[in-house]
Every structure is written in C-alpha cells, then in structure tokens.
LOPA-556032 format. One record per residue (C-alpha): residue number from 0; x, y, z. Coordinates in nm, 3 decimals, padded with zeros to 5 digits. Example, Ala and Ser with C-alpha at 12.3 -4.5 7.8 and 13.67 -1.06 7.14 Angstrom:
2
0;01.230;-00.450;00.780;
1;01.367;-00.106;00.714;
This chain:
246
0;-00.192;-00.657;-00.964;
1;00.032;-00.917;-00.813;
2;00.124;-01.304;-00.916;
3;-00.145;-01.255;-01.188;
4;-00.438;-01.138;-00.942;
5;-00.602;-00.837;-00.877;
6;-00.574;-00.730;-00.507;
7;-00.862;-00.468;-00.383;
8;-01.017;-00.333;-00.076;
9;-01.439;-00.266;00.048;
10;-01.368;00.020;00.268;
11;-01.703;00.013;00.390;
12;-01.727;-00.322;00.499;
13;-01.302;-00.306;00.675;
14;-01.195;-00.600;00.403;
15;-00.863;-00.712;00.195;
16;-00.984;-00.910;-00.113;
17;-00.830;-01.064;-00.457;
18;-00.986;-01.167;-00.771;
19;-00.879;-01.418;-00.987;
20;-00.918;-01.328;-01.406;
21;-00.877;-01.681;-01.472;
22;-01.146;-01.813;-01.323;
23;-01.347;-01.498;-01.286;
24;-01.410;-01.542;-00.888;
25;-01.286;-01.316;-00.563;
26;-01.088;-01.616;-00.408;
27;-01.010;-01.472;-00.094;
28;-01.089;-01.219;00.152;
29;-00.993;-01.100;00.509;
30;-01.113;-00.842;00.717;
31;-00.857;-00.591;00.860;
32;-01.111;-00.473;01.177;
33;-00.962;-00.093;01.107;
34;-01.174;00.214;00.959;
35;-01.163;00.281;00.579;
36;-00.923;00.020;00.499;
37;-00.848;00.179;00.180;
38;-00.463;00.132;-00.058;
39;-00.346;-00.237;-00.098;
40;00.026;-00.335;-00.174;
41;00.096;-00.728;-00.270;
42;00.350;-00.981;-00.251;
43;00.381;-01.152;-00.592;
44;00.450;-01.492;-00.385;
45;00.058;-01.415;-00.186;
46;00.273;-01.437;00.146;
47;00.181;-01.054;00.262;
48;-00.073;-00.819;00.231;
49;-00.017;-00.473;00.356;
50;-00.332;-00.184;00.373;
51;-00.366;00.209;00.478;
52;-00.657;00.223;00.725;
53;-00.721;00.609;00.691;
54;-00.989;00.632;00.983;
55;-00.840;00.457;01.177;
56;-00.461;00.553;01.116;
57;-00.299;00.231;01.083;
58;-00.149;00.028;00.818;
59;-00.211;-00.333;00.847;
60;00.040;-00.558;00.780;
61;-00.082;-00.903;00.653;
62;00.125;-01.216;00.667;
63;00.056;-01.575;00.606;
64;00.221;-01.788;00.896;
65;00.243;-02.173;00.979;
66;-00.046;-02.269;01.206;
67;-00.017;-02.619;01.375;
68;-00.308;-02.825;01.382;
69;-00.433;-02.971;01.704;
70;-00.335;-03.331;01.756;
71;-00.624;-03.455;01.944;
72;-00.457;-03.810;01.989;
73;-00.591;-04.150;01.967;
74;-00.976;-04.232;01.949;
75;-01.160;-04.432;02.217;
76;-01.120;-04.848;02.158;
77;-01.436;-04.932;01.961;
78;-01.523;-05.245;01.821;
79;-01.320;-05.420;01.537;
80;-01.681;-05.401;01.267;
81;-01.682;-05.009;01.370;
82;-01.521;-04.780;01.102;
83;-01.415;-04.448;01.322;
84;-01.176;-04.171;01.110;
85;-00.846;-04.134;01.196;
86;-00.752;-03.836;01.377;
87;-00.598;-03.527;01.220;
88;-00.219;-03.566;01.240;
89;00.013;-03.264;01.380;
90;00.148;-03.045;01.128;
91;00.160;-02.719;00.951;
92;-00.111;-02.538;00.749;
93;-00.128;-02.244;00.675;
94;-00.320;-01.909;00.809;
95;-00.291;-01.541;00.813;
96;-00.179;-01.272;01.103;
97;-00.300;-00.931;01.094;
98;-00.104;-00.643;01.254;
99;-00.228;-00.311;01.242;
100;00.085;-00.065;01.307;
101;-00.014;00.299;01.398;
102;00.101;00.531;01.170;
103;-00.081;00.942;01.155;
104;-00.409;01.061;01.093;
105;-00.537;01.022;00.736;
106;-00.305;00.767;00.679;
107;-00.354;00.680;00.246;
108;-00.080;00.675;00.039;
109;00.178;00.486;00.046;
110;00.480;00.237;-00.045;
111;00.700;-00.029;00.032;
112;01.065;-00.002;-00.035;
113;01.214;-00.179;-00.313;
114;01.378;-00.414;-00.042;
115;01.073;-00.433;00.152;
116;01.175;-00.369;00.467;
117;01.032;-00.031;00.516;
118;00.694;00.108;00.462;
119;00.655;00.505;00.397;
120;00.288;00.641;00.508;
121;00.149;00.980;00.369;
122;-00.102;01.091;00.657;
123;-00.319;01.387;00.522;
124;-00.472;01.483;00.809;
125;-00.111;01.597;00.989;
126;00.072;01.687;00.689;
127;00.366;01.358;00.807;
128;00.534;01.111;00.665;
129;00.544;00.774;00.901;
130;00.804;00.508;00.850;
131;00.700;00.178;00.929;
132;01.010;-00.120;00.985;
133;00.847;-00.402;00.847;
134;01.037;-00.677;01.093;
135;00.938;-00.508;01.362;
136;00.591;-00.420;01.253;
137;00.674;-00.099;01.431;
138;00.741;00.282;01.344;
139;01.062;00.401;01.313;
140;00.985;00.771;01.272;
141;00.745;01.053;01.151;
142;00.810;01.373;01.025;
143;00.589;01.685;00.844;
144;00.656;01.730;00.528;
145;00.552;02.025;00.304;
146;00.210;01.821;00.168;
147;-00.068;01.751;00.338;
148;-00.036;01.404;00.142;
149;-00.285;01.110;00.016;
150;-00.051;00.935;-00.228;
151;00.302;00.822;-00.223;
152;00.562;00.641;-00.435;
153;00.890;00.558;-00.397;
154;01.128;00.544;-00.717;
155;01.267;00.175;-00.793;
156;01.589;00.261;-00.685;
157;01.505;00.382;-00.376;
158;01.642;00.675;-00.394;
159;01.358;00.928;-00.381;
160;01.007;00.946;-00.212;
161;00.742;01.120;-00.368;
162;00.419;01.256;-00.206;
163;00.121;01.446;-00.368;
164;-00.167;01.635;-00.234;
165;-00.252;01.976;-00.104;
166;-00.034;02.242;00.038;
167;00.043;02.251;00.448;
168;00.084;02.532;00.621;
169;00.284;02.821;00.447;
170;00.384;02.585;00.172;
171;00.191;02.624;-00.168;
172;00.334;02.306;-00.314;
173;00.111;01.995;-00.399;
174;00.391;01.751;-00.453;
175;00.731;01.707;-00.245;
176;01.073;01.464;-00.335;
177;01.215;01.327;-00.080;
178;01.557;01.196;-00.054;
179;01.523;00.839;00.099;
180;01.780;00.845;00.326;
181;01.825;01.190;00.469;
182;01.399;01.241;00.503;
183;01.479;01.575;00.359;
184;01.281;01.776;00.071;
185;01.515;01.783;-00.252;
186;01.243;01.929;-00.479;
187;00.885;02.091;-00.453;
188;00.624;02.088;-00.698;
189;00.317;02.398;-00.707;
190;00.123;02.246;-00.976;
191;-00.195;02.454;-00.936;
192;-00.377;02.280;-00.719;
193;-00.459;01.928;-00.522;
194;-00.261;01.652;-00.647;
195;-00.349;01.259;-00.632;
196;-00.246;00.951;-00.820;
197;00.133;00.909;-00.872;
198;00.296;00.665;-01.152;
199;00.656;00.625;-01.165;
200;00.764;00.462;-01.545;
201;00.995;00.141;-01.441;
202;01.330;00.290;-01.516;
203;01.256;00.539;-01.294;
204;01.311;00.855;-01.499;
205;00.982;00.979;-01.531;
206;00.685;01.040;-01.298;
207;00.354;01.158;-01.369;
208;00.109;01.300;-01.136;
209;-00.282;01.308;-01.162;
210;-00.347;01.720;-01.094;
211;-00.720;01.698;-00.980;
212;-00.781;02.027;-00.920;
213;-00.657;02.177;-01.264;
214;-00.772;01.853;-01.503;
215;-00.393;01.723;-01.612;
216;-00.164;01.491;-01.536;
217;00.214;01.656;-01.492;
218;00.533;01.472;-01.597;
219;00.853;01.506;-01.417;
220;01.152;01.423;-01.515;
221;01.327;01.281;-01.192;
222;01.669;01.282;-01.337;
223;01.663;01.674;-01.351;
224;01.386;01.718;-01.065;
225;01.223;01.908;-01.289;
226;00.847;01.980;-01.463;
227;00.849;01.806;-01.840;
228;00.526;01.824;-01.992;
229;00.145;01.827;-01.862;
230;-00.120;01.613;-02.047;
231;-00.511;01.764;-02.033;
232;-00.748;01.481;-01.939;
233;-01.135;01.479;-01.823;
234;-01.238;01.597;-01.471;
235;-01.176;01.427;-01.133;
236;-00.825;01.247;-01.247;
237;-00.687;01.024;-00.962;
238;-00.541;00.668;-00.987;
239;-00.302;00.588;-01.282;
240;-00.204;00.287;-01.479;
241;-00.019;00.153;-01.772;
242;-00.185;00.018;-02.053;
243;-00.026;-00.233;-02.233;
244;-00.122;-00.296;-02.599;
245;-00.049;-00.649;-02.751;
C-alpha cells in the first residue's frame, strides 16, 4: 500500500500494476520487459516504482519524468469558413522511464533505505546481497551473506538489514542481521528451517519472521538481537501484514 493504493505485480505476464479501493478499478499498469517481475516497493507521492525481476536478475527502477510534447507548428492557410484545431502547444506531460539495474541471480527480496537512496537486493540463487545507488541507477556492491535469501527488510532507522531464507554453504542459519553500514553479520538466526516473509513493527523493536518450513512465525527482539517468542500458525506461512482494527 502506498498514497491509499494497492501496488501489485503479474509475474507471468512481466507487469507493475495499482488498484484503486475507491473506485474499485486497476488504474494503471506498466510492463517491466524482465522475467518474473515479482516484489513491488512505492512512492507515496506515485513518482517511482521499483520491482525484483528474479529471472531475470534485475530490479527495475520506475520513475515518472517530464516528457515534452511535439510542437508540430502552425497549420497550412485554409480558408476563413474552415474550422481546423489548433495545434498542440509545447510543454510538459508526464510519462514513465524504466531502468532495469542488474543485481544477482534470484534476485526477490528486498528494500529501500529509509532515505531512499539505496536499494538492498537478497539474490537466492548466489547466496548475495546487491546494493543498488538509486541516483545512479547503478550497483554499488555485492557481497555473500550467510542466507541463501528471498526476503529482506531494513529497520526504520537504518541501522540493520535483515534477510531470511535457507542456509548457504556451511551456515545452518535461515535469517542474518546486518549492520547497515559495515555489510557485516551482527546476529544469525537457525530457526529450523526455510524462512520467508519479514515484518518489522514501526518503532523498530520487534521483527517477526514467517518460518515456512516449521509452521510459525518467530519474534525477535532487535534491541537485544535476540529470539522472543514464536507464534504456531497454519501451513505454507509467507507474506505478513498488520491488521488494523477500527
């Protein structure tokens, strides 16, 4: 959700798309060209769009840019009784660029910064993290990273990264904290098995984890870097939300 509107992607058919609640209708949708254009991240002010291509190993970043229209100057003299259309006058309108930034193979989860001017990529396949510059549209680094990762989320005060998934390599450990400036593993996580969705409360202290292998979600308290609580749920857990109640 962003601005009110529910951003989602067809990975099938390589698309971007948001629906409107108000009106009950997908108002807008663009095609990214990539492979299994799959997570979607939103600017509340519907100026960019940015998507994890996991086939294809990009991220697309989506902006929406001032076009000029062609001036195609006067019209040919025509009689004075002959009604002809004026012209369309120079100016700006608006349109949308699409650049699709490599990042590593199985590229899925993952974040912008809380300044937005970085993006953090989880790719599975290598068992890396890729950071993206956002200016540049190009990446600044990869690393590996003890998770062979298909989510990520970065805490609001940009401080720490996390990144769930299965173990890589000799590691057993299905999630992995990351301290945001150094790159380096603080804290691992073996929570019996593979890992997915990640929610991170607002304040920041808390994060739980969607354990798909072993049917919970795991909280962990990110003050202490440490395992809280686990909560049993139904089969196949992934993506997590809030729920607010009014």
């Amino acid at each position: 959700m962003a601005g009110g509107r529910l951003y989602f992607t067809a990975e099938t058919n390589k698309v971007v798309a948001r629906y409107d609640p108000g009106t009950q209708t997908i108002d807008w949708v663009i095609g990214t060209g990539q492979d299994r254009t799959h997570m979607v991240v939103a600017s509340t002010d519907f100026t960019r769009v940015f998507t994890s291509n996991v086939s294809s190993a990009t991220i697309s970043i989506i902006e929406q840019i001032d076009s000029p229209v062609p001036n195609f100057g006067a019209p040919p003299s025509t009689p004075a009784t002959t009604q002809s259309p004026a012209p369309p006058t120079g100016g700006p309108r608006k349109t949308w660029r699409i650049t699709n930034v490599p990042a590593g193979r199985g590229s899925e989860g993952f974040d912008l910064s809380p300044d937005s001017k970085q993006i953090w990529v989880a790719n599975a396949q290598d068992g890396t993290v890729t950071i993206i510059d956002v200016a540049s549209k190009k990446a600044l680094q990869t690393f590996p990273i003890p998770v062979r990762g298909n989510r990520l989320k970065i805490t609001p005060d940009g401080k720490h990264v996390l990144v769930s998934g299965m173990p890589s390599g000799q590691s057993r450990a299905n999630v992995v904290i990351l301290d945001f400036a150094t790159h380096k593993a603080v804290k691992t996580f073996e929570l019996g098995g593979g890992s997915a969705g990640i929610l991170i409360v607002p304040d920041g202290s808390r994060a739980y984890v969607a354990v798909s292998a072993k049917d919970y979600v795991a909280a962990i308290d990110l003050q202490k870097l440490e395992l809280a609580g686990k909560l049993p749920t139904g089969k196949g857990l992934d993506g997590l939300a809030w729920a607010v109640q009014k």
